[in-house]
C-alpha positions as CSV (number, residue, x, y, z in Angstrom):
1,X,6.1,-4.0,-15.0
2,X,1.7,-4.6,-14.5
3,X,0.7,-7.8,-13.8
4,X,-0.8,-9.9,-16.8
5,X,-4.4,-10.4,-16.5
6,X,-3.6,-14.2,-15.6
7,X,-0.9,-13.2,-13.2
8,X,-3.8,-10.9,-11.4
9,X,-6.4,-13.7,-11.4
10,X,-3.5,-15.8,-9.1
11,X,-3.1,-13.3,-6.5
12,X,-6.9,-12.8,-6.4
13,X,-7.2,-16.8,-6.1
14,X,-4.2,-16.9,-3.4
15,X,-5.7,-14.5,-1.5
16,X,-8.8,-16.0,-1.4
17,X,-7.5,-19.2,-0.5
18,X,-5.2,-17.4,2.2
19,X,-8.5,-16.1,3.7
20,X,-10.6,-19.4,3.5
21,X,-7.9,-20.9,5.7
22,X,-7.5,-18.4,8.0
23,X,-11.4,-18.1,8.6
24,X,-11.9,-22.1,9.0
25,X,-9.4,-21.5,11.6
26,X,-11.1,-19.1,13.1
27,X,-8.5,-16.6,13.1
28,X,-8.4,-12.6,12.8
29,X,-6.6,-10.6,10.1
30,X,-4.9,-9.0,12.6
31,X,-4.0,-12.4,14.9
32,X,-2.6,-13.7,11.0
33,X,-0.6,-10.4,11.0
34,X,1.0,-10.9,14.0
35,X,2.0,-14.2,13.4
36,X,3.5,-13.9,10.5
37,X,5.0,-10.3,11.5
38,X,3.1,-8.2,9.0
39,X,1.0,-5.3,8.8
40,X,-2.6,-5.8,9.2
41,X,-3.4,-3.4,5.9
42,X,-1.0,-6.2,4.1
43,X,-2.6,-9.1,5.3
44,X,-5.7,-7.4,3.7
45,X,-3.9,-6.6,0.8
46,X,-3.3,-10.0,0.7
47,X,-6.7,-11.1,0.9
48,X,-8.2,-8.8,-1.7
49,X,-4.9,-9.8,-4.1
50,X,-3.9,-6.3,-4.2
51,X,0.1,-7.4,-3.5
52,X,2.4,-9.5,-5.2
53,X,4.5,-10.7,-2.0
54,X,7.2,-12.8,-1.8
55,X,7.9,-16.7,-1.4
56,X,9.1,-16.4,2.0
57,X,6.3,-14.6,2.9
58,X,4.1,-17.0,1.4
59,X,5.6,-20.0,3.5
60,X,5.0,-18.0,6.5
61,X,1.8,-17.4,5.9
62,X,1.5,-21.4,5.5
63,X,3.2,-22.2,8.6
64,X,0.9,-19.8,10.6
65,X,-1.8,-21.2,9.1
66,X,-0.8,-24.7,9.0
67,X,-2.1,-25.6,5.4
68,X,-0.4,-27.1,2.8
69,X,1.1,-25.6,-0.1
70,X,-1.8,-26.8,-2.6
71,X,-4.9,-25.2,0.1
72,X,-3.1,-21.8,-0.8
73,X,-1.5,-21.8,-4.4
74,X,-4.9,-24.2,-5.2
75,X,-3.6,-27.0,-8.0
């Protein structure tokens, strides 16, 4: 099923927030892939809000990161 126009506007806001954090933490894509044990082309997938990826994901990418919830899902 395509995403809804409001659906795509969340992943491009999530991964913009998912690379904020990582680049106030100074850290690579590919250091963020290896933490949270995923390709590097995902991580920029990610980033540009290309993937819909799932909830587990998402807190691992928070735990690597060590954000909260609201600095990557915004409020």
């Amino acid at each position: 099923m395509p995403l809804t126009t409001k659906q795509a506007s969340q992943l491009r806001a999530f991964g913009t927030n998912v690379r904020r954090e990582r680049m106030q933490r100074k850290i690579t894509q590919e250091k963020l892939a290896e933490l949270v044990d995923l390709n590097i082309r995902t991580v920029q997938k990610i980033e540009a809000g290309h993937v819909n990826i799932l909830l587990t994901t998402v807190l691992r990418i928070q735990k690597a990161l060590g954000c909260t919830w609201t600095d990557l899902l915004g409020k």
